[in-house]
C-alpha positions, 0 to 999 in steps of 0.5 A: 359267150351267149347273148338274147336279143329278145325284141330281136325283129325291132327296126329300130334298134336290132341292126345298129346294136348288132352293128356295135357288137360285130365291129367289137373285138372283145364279144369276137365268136360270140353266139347271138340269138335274136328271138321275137314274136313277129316271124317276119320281122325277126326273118328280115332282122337276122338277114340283116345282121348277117349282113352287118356281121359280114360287112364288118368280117366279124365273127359273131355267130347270128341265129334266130328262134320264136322260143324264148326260153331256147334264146334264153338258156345258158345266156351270158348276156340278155338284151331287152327290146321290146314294145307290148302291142306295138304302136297300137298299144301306144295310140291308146297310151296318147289317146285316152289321156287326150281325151281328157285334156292331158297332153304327151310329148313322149307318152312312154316314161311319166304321165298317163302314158307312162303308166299304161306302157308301164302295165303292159311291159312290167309283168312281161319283164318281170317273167322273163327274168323268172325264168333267167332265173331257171336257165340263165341265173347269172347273166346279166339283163341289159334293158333298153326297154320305157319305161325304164325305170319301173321295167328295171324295179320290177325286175330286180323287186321280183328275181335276183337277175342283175339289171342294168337299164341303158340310155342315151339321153345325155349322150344327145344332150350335152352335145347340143347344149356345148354347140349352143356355146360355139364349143361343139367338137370340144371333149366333154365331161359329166356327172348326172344322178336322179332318175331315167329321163330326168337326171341332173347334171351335177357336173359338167364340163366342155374343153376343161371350161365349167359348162353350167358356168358357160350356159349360166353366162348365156342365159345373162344375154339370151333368152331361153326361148332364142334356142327354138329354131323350129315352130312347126312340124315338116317331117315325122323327124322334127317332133324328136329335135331337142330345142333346148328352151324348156331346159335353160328355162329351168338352169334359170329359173332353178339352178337346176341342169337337166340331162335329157330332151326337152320332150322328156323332161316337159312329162315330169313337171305341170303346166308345160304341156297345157294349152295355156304353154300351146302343148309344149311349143311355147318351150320348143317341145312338140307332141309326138304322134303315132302317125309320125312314129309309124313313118318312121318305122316303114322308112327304117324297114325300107332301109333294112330291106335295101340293105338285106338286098344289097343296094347299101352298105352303111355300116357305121358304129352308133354312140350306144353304151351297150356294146361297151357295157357288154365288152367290160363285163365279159372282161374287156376294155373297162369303161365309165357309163350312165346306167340305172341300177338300184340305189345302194346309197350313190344318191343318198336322199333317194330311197334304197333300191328304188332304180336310179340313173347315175355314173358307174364304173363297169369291168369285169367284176360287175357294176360300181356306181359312184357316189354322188352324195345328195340331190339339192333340195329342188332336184328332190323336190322335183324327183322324190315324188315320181319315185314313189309314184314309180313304186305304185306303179310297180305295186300295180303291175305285179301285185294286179292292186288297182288301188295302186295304179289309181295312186300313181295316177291320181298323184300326177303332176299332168293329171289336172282333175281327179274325178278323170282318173277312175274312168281313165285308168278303166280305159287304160286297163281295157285298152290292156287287156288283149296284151297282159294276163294280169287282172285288177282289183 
């Protein structure tokens, strides 16, 4: 067996994945190539995961290339993890909406940002499977890669590479929600459907009680708000923290029970990050900065360097899907898991073969998503409009139509003055341009 691990000098993600892999005995004397751009960063990663591999005895066999299409030939499995421009890219994606007023807490999924990360990364995507489709053409692509959902639908628009994009947002968010109700420990079951950072919770369960039911019966003798623990920012941690307010605001107000962080969902809905709601805190969201971000990356690098040199040895499996995904795929264990593939009727007021997150069953014969009929009509009304708006997107960064990009853009629900647009997204496409070879007209 064959894996690329192409984004393989990621900090962040590299040496927990590979962690998984090595502790796994189904993907035991697999070859893994790591291959990125950035030597050092590569060089640092693949020490470490050498390490990992030999702390855990196993027998994955860790290489490194900077040629992409070596890791790529006769791959079984390829792993997309990568950031175009690093955070560079990503201050021009939180900065130039700020600009003109429109605030991010995420800034790498929806809105402004969304759209600018998703111009950079989709082209990129979508040639690395063209050219799967020369030396690999039935592996399988694991993504892991924002924005998901439009990286995913132009990979699967442009090539035939079966793409499955993995998330751990509910994974996190469920389990703070049954800690809210005192039921934290307690096992948990779920359905969700709708789209990557916004999916629905269709079923719910803590300790065989209906946990919507719980959260519901709550909210009788709570207020949303109680949950916000936290009214300032002390570490570069504190941004990423699901307080959990925005979300029982809309179980309220909706009856509708989001999957994801607050700083997700907040993206997908006007008025929640205007100064009117203090730019998300009066829901417990915060705006994520670069400058938290880049903290976060030196202290993970400190980290892996610490390791590299011996003076740690944690090594501990993380609550990741991919290994698992992988692992029933090559014939183990088979398994249940939230994935985002193309729609072929499991929701069914969504639009076929737009990119959709819901449950599947993944063995060895592939990916079975499970039907979950159609959403309510405020989750469509909610969802439907960023699934076109994902289509423009996708239009835009592999056809190079502006008009396209102007259309997502203009249509969305953190853009409040139109005449912004056209000298925001020339600002986007500049910022770009040193990371992207597609022009636009």
């Amino acid at each position: 067996m064959k894996i690329a691990f192409i984004g393989g000098g990621s900090v962040q993600w590299t040496l927990k994945l590979v962690t998984d892999m090595a502790l796994n005995k189904t993907l035991a004397g697999a070859d893994l190539v790591l291959h990125d751009i950035d030597a050092d960063a590569l060089d640092l990663l693949t020490r470490a995961c050498t390490r990992a591999v030999e702390l855990a005895r196993g027998t994955l066999r860790v290489t490194q290339t900077l040629d992409r299409l070596a890791a790529l030939r006769d791959a079984d499995f390829v792993i997309l993890c990568i950031g175009i421009g690093k955070l560079d890219a990503m201050r021009n994606d939180l900065a130039i909406p700020e600009r003109y007023g429109i605030y991010q807490s995420v800034g790498d999924t929806v809105g402004p940002g969304g759209l600018a990360r998703g111009l950079r990364h989709i082209p990129f995507a979508a040639q690395m499977a063209r050219e799967m489709e020369q030396v690999c053409p039935r592996a399988w692509l694991l993504n892991l890669t924002n924005p998901m959902t439009t990286i995913c639908r132009g990979i699967t628009r442009a090539t035939n590479i079966r793409t499955i994009g993995l998330c751990h947002e509910v994974t996190h968010a469920l389990p703070r929600l049954t800690a809210l109700l005192g039921l934290g420990g307690q096992p948990i079951t779920f359905d969700v459907a709708g789209i990557n950072h916004l999916p629905i919770v269709l079923r719910f369960t803590v300790g065989g009680r209906d946990g919507s039911t719980l959260l519901r019966d709550w909210l009788t003798q709570h207020r949303p708000t109680e949950t916000i623990t936290q009214t300032t920012v002390n570490t570069a941690r504190d941004v990423f923290t699901d307080q959990l307010a925005l979300k029982l605001f809309l179980l309220d107000q909706l009856g509708i029970l989001f999957g994801a962080g607050d700083r997700h969902v907040a993206e997908f809905l006007p008025g929640f990050l205007t100064d009117t709601a203090q730019r998300g805190m009066a829901y417990g969201v915060f705006l994520t900065r670069i400058e938290q971000r880049e903290t976060i990356f030196h202290d993970r690098r400190a980290q892996i360097e610490q390791f590299v040199a011996g003076k740690s040895q944690e090594l501990a499996p993380t609550e990741e899907q991919m290994t698992g995904v992988m692992a029933a795929l090559a014939g183990g264990p088979a398994g249940r898991f939230i994935v985002n593939v193309p729609n072929q009727g499991q929701v069914d007021n969504l639009p076929r073969d737009a990119v959709v997150e819901c449950m599947a069953r993944v063995d060895a014969l592939g990916v079975h998503p499970e039907a979950t009929g159609a959403l309510s009509h405020a989750a469509h009304a909610i969802t439907a409009p960023h699934v076109a708006r994902q289509e423009l997107i996708v239009d835009a960064a592999l056809t190079g139509s502006k008009r396209a990009a102007l259309s997502a853009l203009i249509t969305d629900p953190l853009v409040r003055d139109p005449a912004t647009v056209a000298p925001m997204l020339n600002e986007f496409l500049a910022a770009n341009a040193p990371y992207t070879h597609q022009r636009y007209e």
